[in-house]
N, C-alpha and C positions, 0 to 999 in steps of 0.2 A: 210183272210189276216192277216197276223204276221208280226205286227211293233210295236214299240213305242210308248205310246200314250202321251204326256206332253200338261197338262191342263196349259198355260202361263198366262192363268187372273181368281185367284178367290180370294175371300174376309175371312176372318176372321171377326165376329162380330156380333150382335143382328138383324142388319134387313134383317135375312131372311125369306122366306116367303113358305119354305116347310119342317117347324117342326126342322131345322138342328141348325141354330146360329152358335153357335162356339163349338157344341158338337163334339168332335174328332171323336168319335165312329160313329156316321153317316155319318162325310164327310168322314171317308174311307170305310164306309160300299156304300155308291153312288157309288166311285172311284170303289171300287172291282167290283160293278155291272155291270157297264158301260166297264170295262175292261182300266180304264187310272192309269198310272203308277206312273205319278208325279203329285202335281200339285206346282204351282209358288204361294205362298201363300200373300197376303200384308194387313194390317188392315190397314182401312183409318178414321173407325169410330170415332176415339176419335181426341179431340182438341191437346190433347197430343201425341205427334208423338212417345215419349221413350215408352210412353205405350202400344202404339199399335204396336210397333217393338219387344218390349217385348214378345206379346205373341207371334207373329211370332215363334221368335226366341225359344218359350217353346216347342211350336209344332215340328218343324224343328228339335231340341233336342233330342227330343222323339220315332220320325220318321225320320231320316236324309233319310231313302231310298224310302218314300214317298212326304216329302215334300220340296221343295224349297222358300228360304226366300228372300222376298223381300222388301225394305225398304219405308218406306216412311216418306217424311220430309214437311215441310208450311213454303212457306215465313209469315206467319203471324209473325214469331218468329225471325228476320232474324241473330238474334245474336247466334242462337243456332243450322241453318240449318246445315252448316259445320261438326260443334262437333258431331251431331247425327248422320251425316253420318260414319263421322271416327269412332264412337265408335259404330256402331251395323255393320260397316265391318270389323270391326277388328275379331269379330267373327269366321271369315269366313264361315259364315250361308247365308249371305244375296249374293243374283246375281246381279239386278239389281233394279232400282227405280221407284216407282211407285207417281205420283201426283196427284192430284184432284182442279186443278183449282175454278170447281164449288166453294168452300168456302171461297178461296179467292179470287173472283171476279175482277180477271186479269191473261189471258192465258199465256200460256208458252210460246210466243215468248217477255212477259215483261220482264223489268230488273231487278225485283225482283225476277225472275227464276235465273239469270245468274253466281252467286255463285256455284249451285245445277249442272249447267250443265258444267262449269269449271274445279267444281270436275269430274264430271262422264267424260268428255272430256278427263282427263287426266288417263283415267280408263279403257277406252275402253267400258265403259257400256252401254245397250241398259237401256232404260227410254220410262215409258209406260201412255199415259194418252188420254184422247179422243182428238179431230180435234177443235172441234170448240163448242160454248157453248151459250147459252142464253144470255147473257150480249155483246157478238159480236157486232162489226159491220155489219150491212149489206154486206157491201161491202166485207167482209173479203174472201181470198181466200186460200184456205189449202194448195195449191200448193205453194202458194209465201211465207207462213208463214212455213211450212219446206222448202223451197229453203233458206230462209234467215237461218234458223237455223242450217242445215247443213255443210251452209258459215262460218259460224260461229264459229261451234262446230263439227268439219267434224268426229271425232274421237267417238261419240255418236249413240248409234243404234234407231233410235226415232221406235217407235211401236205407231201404230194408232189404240187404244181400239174400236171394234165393227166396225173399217173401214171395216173387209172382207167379210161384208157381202151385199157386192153390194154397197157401198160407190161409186160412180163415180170420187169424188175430189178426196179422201183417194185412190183410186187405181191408178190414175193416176198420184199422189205424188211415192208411192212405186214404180212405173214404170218409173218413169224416175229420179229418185236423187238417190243418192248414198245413204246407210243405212238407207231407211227407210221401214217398214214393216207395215202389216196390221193384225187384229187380229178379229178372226171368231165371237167372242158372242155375242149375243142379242137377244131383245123379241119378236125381228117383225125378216121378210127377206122374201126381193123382190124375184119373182119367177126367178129362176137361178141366185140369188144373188152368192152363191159360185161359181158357176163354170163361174162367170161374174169376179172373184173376181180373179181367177187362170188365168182367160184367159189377162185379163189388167195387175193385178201386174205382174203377173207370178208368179207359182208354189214353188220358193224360198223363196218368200216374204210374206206368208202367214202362219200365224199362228193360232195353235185351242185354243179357250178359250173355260170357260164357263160360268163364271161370278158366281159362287156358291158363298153360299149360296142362290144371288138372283135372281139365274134361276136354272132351275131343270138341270144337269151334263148329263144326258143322252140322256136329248132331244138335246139339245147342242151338244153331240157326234153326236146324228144320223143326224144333218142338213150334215156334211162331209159326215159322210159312206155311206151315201144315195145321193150323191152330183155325178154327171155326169161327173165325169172327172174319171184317170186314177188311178189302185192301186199304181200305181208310186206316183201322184201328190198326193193321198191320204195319203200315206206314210211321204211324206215330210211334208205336212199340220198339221197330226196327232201328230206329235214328232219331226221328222228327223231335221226338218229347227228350233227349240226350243233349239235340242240339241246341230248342229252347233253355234247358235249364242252366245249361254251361257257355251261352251266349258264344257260337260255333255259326261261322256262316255257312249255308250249306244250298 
């Protein structure tokens, strides 16, 4: 099968956990092996967001035909989330937004997101971060928390990190609102997680990650290529549906 392959979640930085970190020469020595073409690059590791955009943006530089830049910003800072976004797109390296709630210990559907997604609202961007998180409510429901946020912010492609792989909430958010997707990587996965994952969101709404450097890129690949659905759906999942959303000629 000949398509596309776009890796849409991997990391830049020290905690990984198969000899790579942020050695260039190995994450595109994985990439060449595994056969994927791009990946969607974002450091989230430092407290400092210019820094961790920084390197993005060295890689991205370096390789423009391998990698895609992706920004990421903390309301920890709130004086400064805006400025860092205008000044590492201005580059025109960076796609779309990536956050980590976990640090700041309030999800993206707070108000201290809603600067970050204003901007991206008025951008058309997709923004990519996980469903829900340890400091939750019980009660909380992923469905209602993007129903409200695409009310909201209709103009934002919200990506739900590690939902495609058999997520129930996360696929049945992407199947029924408007722009929101779900995203393949993780360290567990339920048995016919993928092809549970094409069959609820649908095949459009699914995207491959892999979460490198901390998961190994290849096994990541083979949960899809190995995945029981169609070389159609395969296609779309691997790249196709990454490079429509991020306007990527391919």
């Amino acid at each position: 099968m000949k398509t596309p392959v776009i890796d849409f979640h991997s990391h830049l930085g020290s905690w990984g956990r198969y000899g790579m970190d942020d050695d260039m020469a190995k994450f595109l020595d994985v990439m060449d092996r595994g056969g994927i073409d791009k990946a969607c690059i974002n450091c989230i590791f430092f407290g400092d967001a210019r820094r961790g955009n920084d390197l993005v943006l060295k890689w991205v530089e370096k390789h423009p035909d391998r990698f895609i830049g992706v920004a990421f910003v903390t309301p920890h800072y709130p004086d400064e989330v805006v400025k860092e976004l205008e000044r590492s797109f201005a580059t025109g390296r960076m796609k779309f937004i990536k956050i980590y709630p976990d640090y700041f210990g309030r999800p993206q559907d707070d108000p201290a997101y809603f600067p970050v997604w204003e901007w991206a609202n008025q951008r058309d961007l997709a923004v990519m971060c996980h469903a829900t998180y340890p400091f939750d409510d019980k009660t909380v429901s992923v469905e209602k928390r993007y129903a409200a946020l695409v009310k909201r912010f209709p103009r934002v492609r919200w990506v739900i990190a590690h939902g495609g792989g058999g997520q129930e909430p996360a696929l049945r958010a992407a199947r029924d609102l408007p722009n929101v997707y779900v995203e393949t990587c993780g360290s567990g996965l339920s048995y016919g997680g993928l092809e549970r994952s094409v069959k609820v969101a649908g095949a459009d709404r699914v995207l491959f990650g892999t979460d490198m450097p901390l998961l190994d890129g290849i096994q990541q690949l083979a949960k899809v290529v190995t995945a029981d659905i169609s070389d159609e759906d395969k296609k779309k999942v691997l790249g196709l549906n990454a490079a429509r959303l991020l306007g990527i000629k391919v």
